[in-house]
N, C-alpha and C positions, 0 to 999 in steps of 0.2 A: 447862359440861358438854361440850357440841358439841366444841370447841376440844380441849379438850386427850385428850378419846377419839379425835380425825382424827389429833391429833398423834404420840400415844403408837401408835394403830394402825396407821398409815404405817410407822412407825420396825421395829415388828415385823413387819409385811408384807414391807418392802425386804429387814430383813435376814434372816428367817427361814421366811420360806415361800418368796418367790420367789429370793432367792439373791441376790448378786451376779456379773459373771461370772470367769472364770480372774483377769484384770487386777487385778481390785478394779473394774471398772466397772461403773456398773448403767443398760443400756440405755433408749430411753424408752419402748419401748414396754413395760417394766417398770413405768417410772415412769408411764406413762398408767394401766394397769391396779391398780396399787397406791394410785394419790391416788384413783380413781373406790372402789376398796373400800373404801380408810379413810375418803372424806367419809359413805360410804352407812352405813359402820358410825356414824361419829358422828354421824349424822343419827337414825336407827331408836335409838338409847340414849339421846340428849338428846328423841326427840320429846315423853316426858310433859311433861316442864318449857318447852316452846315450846308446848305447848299450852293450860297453865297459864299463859303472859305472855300470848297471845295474846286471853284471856280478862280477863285483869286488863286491861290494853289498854283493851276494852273495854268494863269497868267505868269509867274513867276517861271516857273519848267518854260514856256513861250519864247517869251522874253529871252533866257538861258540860247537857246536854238535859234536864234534868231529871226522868230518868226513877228510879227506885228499885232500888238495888245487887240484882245475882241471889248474887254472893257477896261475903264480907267478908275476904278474905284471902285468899294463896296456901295455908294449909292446908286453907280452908272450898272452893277451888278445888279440889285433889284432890280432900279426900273427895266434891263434889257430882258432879265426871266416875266415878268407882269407883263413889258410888250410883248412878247414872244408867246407867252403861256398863259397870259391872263392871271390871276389870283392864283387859280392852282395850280399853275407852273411854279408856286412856292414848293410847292410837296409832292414834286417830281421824284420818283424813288423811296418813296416814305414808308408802303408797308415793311420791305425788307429792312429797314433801318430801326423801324419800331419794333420787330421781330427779335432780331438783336439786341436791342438795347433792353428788351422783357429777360432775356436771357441772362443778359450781363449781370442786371441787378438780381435777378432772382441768385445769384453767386452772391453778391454784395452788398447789398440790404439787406437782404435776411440775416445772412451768416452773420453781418455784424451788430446788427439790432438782437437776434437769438444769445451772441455768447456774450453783447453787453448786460442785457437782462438776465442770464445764467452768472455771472460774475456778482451785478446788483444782489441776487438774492442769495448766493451761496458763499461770499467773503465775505471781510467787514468793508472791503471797499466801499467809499460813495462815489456818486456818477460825479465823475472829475475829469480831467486832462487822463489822468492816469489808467483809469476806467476806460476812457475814449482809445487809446494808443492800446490798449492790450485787447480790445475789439476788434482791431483792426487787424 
C-alpha cells in the first residue's frame, strides 16, 4: 500500500501541482518538497495496514512465549482496533510514522528522481532499466 501511494503521489505532485520548470526541469527543492509529501501521504493511507502487521507481528513473539493469541487474523485484527478505537483507532500512532516516512523519502525520491533527470539530460542514456539502476 505504502509503496505504491508514495509512488503514484510523487509522480502527481512533480507533475501537477508543483510544475516543472520553463526547461522541463524540476528543481530539488521541488523534489525535496514533493518526496517529503508523497512519503507523508503514503504513510497516513498505508498506516491502518501497518498497524495491523505490527500487531500480527506480535502475535507471533506471543505465540513464541507462550502466551495466548489476543487476535486470530488480519480480519479479527481490524475488526478488534474499529471495536476498540472506532475508525480512528486505524491511525493510532500516525503522526510519528508520517514524520518518518517524509524523511525517508525526502533521501529517496528526491535523490533518485534528481540524479535520474541529471543522467536523462547529461548522457546519451534514455530512461531505461539501465537509467533506473544507476539512479538508484
Amino acid at each position: 500500500v505504502y509503496s505504491g501511494v508514495r509512488m503514484v503521489a510523487y509522480e502527481h505532485i512533480r507533475d501537477s501541482v508543483l510544475g516543472r520548470n520553463e526547461d522541463a526541469s524540476f528543481p530539488l527543492w521541488k523534489a525535496v518538497l514533493g518526496s517529503m509529501m508523497a512519503g507523508a501521504i503514503g504513510q497516513f493511507v498505508a498506516s491502518p495496514t501497518d498497524l495491523v502487521k505490527v500487531q500480527m507481528q506480535m502475535e507471533g513473539r506471543r505465540r513464541l512465549e507462550g502466551k495466548p493469541p489476543r487476535v486470530c487474523g488480519v480480519p479479527h485484527a481490524f475488526m478488534k482496533i474499529i471495536t476498540e478505537g472506532g475508525i480512528r483507532g486505524l491511525w493510532a500512532g500516525w503522526v510519528p510514522n508520517v514524520q518518518r516516512a517524509a524523511l525517508v523519502n525526502l533521501g529517496d525520491l528526491a535523490t533518485y528522481d534528481t540524479v535520474k533527470h541529471f543522467l536523462l539530460r547529461n548522457t546519451a542514456l534514455d530512461d531505461s532499466c539501465l537509467c533506473h539502476g544507476l539512479s538508484r
